[in-house]
N, C-alpha and C positions, 0 to 999 in steps of 0.2 A: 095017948101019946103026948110026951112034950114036945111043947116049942122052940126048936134049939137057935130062933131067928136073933134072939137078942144077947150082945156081949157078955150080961151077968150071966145069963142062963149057958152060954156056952164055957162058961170056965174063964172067959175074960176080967180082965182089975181094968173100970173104967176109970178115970183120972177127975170124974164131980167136974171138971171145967166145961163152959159152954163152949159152944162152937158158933158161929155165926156169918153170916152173908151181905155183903153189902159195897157200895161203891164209895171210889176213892173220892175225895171231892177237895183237895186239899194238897200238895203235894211239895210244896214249898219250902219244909225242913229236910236238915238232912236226915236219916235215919228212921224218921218219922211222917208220919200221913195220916189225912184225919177221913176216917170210912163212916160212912152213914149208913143207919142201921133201920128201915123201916120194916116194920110192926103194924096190924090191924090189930083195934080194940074196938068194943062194944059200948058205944054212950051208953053209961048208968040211966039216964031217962027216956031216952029218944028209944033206945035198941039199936041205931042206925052204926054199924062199922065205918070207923075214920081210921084213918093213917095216920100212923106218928112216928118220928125220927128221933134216932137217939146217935147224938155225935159219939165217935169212939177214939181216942189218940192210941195207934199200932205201930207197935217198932216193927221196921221194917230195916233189917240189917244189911242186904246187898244193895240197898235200893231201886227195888227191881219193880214196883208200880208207879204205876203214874197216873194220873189227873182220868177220869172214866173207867179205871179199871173194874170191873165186879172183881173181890177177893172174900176168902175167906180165911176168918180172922178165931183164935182162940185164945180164954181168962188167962193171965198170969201174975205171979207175983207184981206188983206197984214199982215200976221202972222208974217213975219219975210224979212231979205233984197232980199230972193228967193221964199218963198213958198207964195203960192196963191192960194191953192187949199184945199180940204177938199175932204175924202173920202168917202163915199156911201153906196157901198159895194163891197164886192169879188161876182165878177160873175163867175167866173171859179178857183179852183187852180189849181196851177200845179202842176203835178206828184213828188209824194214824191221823193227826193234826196240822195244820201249819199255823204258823204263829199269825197268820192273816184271820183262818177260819176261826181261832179262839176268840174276839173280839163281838162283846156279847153274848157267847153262848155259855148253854148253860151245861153245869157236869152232869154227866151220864146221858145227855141227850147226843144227839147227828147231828155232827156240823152243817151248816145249811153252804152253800155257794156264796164265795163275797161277792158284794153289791159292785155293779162296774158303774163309775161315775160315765155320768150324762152329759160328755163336752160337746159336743155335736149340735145341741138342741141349743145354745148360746148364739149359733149364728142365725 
């Protein structure tokens, strides 16, 4: 019996373009947003698997992500000297922010609680 689980096999025209997953971490152009792309690879000597990031510039035409989002992003024609990608959709956003709680944090992680200053211990 065939396998009928995969597009070619089923009669489908795949498009060669990759697809891909990852967070917004950037989000300061218009139109554009820069998604990080991590990857586990195998050290050539060691054996040990490391993580590695690949920056990706994604036109993002409503501009509908923002700063934490997981999105996924797919190849396209060369838009501009960096971007090369197109967006998909928001698979996840990230937890609403306040411009208090951004203040050292980092993208794609939980905002921690702001610090309340210690005026009390002064006297």
């Amino acid at each position: 019996m065939a396998d009928t689980s995969t597009p070619a096999a089923a009669g489908e025209k795949t498009t060669g373009r990759r697809l891909l997953e990852g967070v917004v971490t950037r989000d300061k152009m218009t139109k554009t947003r820069r998604v990080e792309v991590e990857r586990l690879v195998r050290h050539p000597k060691y054996g040990k698997f490391v993580k590695r990031r690949t920056a990706c510039y994604v036109h993002d035409e409503k501009n509908e992500s923002h700063l934490g989002d997981t999105v996924e992003i797919i190849e396209s024609r060369p838009l501009s000297k960096t971007k090369r990608w197109d967006l998909v959709k928001i698979v996840k956003k990230a937890p609403s922010r306040t411009l208090s709680n951004l203040e050292g944090a980092v993208a794609g992680a939980d905002a921690a609680a702001p610090a309340v200053p210690k005026a009390e211990e002064k006297k």
